[in-house]
C-alpha positions in Angstrom: 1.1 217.2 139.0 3.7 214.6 139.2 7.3 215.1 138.3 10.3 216.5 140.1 10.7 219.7 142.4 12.0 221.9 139.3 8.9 220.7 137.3 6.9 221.9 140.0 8.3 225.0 140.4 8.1 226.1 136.8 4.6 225.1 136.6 4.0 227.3 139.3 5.6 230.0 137.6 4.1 229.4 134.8 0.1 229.5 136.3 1.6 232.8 137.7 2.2 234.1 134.5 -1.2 233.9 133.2 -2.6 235.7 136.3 -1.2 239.4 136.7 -3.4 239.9 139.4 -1.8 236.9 141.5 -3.2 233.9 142.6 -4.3 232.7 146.3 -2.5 229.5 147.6 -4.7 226.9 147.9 -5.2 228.2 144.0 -2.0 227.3 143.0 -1.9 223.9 144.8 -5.3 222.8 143.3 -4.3 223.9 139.1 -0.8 221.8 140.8 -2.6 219.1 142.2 0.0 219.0 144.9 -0.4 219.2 148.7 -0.8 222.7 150.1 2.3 222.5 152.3 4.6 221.4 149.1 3.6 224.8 147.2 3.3 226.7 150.7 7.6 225.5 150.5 7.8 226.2 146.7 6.6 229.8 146.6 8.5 230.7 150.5 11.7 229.6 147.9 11.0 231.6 145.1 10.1 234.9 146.9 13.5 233.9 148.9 15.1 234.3 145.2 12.9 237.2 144.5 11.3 235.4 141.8 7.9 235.8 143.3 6.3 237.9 145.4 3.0 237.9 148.2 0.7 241.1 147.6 0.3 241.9 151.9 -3.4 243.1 151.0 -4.8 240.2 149.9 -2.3 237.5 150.3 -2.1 236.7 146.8 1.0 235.4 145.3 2.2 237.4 142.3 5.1 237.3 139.8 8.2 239.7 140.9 9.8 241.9 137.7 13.0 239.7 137.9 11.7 236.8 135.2 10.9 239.8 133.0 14.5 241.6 133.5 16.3 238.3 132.9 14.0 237.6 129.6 14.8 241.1 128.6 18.8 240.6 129.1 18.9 237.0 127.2 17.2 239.1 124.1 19.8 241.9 124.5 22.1 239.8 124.7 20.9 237.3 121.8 21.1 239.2 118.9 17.0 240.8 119.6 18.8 244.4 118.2 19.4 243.0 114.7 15.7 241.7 114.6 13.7 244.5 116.1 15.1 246.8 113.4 13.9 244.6 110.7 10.3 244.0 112.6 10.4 247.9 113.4 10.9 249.4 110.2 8.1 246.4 108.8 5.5 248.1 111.4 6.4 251.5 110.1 5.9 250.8 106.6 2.0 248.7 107.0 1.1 251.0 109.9 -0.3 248.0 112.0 1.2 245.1 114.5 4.5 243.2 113.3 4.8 239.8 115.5 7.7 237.3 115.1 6.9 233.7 116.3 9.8 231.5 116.7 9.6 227.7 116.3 10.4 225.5 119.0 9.7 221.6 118.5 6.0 221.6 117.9 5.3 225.1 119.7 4.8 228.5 117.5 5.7 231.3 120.1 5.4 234.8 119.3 8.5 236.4 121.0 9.2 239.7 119.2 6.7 242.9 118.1 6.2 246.3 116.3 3.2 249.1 116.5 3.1 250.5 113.7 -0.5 251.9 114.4 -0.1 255.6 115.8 -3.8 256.0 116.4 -7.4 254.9 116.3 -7.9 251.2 116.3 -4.8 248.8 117.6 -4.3 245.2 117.7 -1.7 244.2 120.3 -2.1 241.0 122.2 0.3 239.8 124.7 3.7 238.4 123.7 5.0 235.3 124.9 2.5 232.8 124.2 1.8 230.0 121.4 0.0 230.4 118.5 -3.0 228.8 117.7 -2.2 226.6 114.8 -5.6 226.4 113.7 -7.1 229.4 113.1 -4.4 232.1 113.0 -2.3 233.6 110.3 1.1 232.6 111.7 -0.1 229.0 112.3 -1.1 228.5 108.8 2.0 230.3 107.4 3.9 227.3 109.4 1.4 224.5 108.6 1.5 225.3 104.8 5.8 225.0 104.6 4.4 220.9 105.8 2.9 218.2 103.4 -0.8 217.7 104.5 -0.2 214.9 106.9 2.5 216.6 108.9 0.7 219.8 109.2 -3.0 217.5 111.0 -1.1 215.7 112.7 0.4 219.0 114.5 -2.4 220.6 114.8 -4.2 217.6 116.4 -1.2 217.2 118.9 -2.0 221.3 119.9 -4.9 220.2 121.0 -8.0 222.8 121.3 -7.2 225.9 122.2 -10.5 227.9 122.1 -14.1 227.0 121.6 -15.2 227.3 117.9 -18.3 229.2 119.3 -15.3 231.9 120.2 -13.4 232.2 116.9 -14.7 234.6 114.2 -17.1 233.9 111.4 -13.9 233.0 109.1 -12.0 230.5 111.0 -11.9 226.8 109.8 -14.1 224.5 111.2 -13.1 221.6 110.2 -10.3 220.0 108.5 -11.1 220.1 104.9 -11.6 223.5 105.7 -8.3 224.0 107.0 -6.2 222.3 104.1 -7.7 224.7 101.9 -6.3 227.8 103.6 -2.9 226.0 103.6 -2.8 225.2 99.5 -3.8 228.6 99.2 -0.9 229.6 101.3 1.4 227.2 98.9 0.1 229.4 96.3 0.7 232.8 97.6 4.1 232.7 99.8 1.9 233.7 102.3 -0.8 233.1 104.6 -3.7 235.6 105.5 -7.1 235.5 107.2 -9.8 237.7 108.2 -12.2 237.5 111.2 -10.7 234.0 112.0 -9.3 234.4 115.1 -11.8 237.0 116.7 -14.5 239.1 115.0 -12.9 242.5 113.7 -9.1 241.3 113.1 -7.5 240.3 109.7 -3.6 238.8 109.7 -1.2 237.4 107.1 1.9 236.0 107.8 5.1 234.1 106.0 7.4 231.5 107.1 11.3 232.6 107.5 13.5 230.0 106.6 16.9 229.3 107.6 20.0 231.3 105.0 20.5 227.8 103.2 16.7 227.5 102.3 16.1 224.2 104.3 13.9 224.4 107.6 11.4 226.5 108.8 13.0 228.7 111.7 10.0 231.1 112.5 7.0 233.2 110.9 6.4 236.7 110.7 3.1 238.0 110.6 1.0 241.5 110.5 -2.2 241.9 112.5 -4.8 244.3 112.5 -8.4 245.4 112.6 -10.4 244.1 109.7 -11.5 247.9 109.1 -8.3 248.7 108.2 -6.9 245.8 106.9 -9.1 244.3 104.6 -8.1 241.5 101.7 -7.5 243.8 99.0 -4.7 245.5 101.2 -3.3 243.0 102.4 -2.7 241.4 99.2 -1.2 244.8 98.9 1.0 244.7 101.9 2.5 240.7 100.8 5.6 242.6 98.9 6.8 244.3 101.7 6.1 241.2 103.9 7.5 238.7 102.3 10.8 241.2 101.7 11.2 241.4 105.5 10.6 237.9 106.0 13.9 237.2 103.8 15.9 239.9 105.8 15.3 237.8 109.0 16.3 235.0 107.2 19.5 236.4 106.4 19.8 238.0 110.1 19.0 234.5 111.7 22.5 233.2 111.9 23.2 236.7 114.3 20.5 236.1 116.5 20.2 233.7 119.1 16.3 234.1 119.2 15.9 231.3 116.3 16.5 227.8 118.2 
């Protein structure tokens, strides 16, 4: 990996990130492809800053809490009240997972969420990472606010992210496919899908645009099992979506969360 010592060192926190259970050092050097000694010094650093820490059982290195605190202070402190009230009360009303992705450059992240589900079957995948673009809910939602061109030529600059053998029976599979689920979207206000992503989930989400009506700031999205939410309910569920996708349009300007 070249690049400078800061580059390094948020790569390494980043391969940490996906690894809860920590990660041994000569691990971390090879998914780096820097010397051993140069992350052996990176990671001595970061626990110094207490950003990282070395499990003494096994010797593997782990994120500390202290990137999760900070996260959790810039949201405090960036408005995340005014938009976890508006995602909060969304969850209550459909009874099933309420996600906010923001939109940064050519990334989809989902940054924000709501349970709504109180029992039996939930949906609830981590936070913090980008949507797929090419099979999901929230991706199309995004692709669909693009003319045709745009929208390939961003998904093709994603990149694959999972095996088509891997998605569910549903998802696109190839790009004809694709641009048919976005002028459907054009039609609706809305995106949806159903055992795209993964057998046994169903999502539909809308874009939220900036207050004066011009760019596409983020997408909000609900996510369930299929059993629950099938097509015909969540064409019922589209009012009360697309009514909280204009509230966090009109919050956006309070909120530091929308770049």
């Amino acid at each position: 990996m070249a690049g400078s010592q800061i580059e390094r060192a948020l790569g390494l926190l980043e391969s940490l990130t996906g690894e809860p259970q920590g990660l041994q050092m000569q691990s971390l050097a090879d998914d780096l492809q820097i010397p051993k000694s140069a992350t052996h010094r990176m990671l001595a650093e970061l626990i110094r800053l207490g950003y990282v820490r070395q499990n003494p059982d096994n010797s593997r290195y782990q994120l500390s809490t202290k990137l999760v605190a900070l996260g959790f202070r810039y949201l405090s402190n960036a408005g995340a009240d005014i938009v976890q009230s508006i995602l909060d009360r969304l969850a209550e009303e459909c009874g099933e997972l309420v996600r906010l992705g923001v939109i940064d450059g050519d990334n989809l992240t989902w940054i924000a969420k709501a349970q709504g589900a109180k029992g039996g079957l939930r949906y609830d995948p981590d936070m913090g990472r980008d949507a797929p673009l090419f099979y999901t809910a929230s991706g199309h939602a995004w692709l669909a606010s693009m003319e045709d061109s745009a929208a390939i030529t961003l998904v093709e600059r994603q990149g694959a992210v999972i095996a088509p053998q891997e998605l569910g029976p549903n998802a696109p599979r190839n790009t004809a496919d694709l641009l048919a689920r976005l002028t459907l979207a054009r039609k609706l206000g809305y995106a949806w899908v159903e055992q795209s992503s993964a057998v046994g989930t169903s999502a539909m989400a809308a874009a939220v645009q900036s207050p004066d009506g011009g760019r596409i700031i983020g997408v909000l999205s609900i996510a369930g099992p299929s059993a629950r939410l099938n097509e015909a309910r969540i064409h019922a569920l589209a009012p009360v979506l697309l009514s909280a996708a204009g509230e966090l349009a009109q919050a956006s300007p309070a909120s530091e969360l929308f770049v």
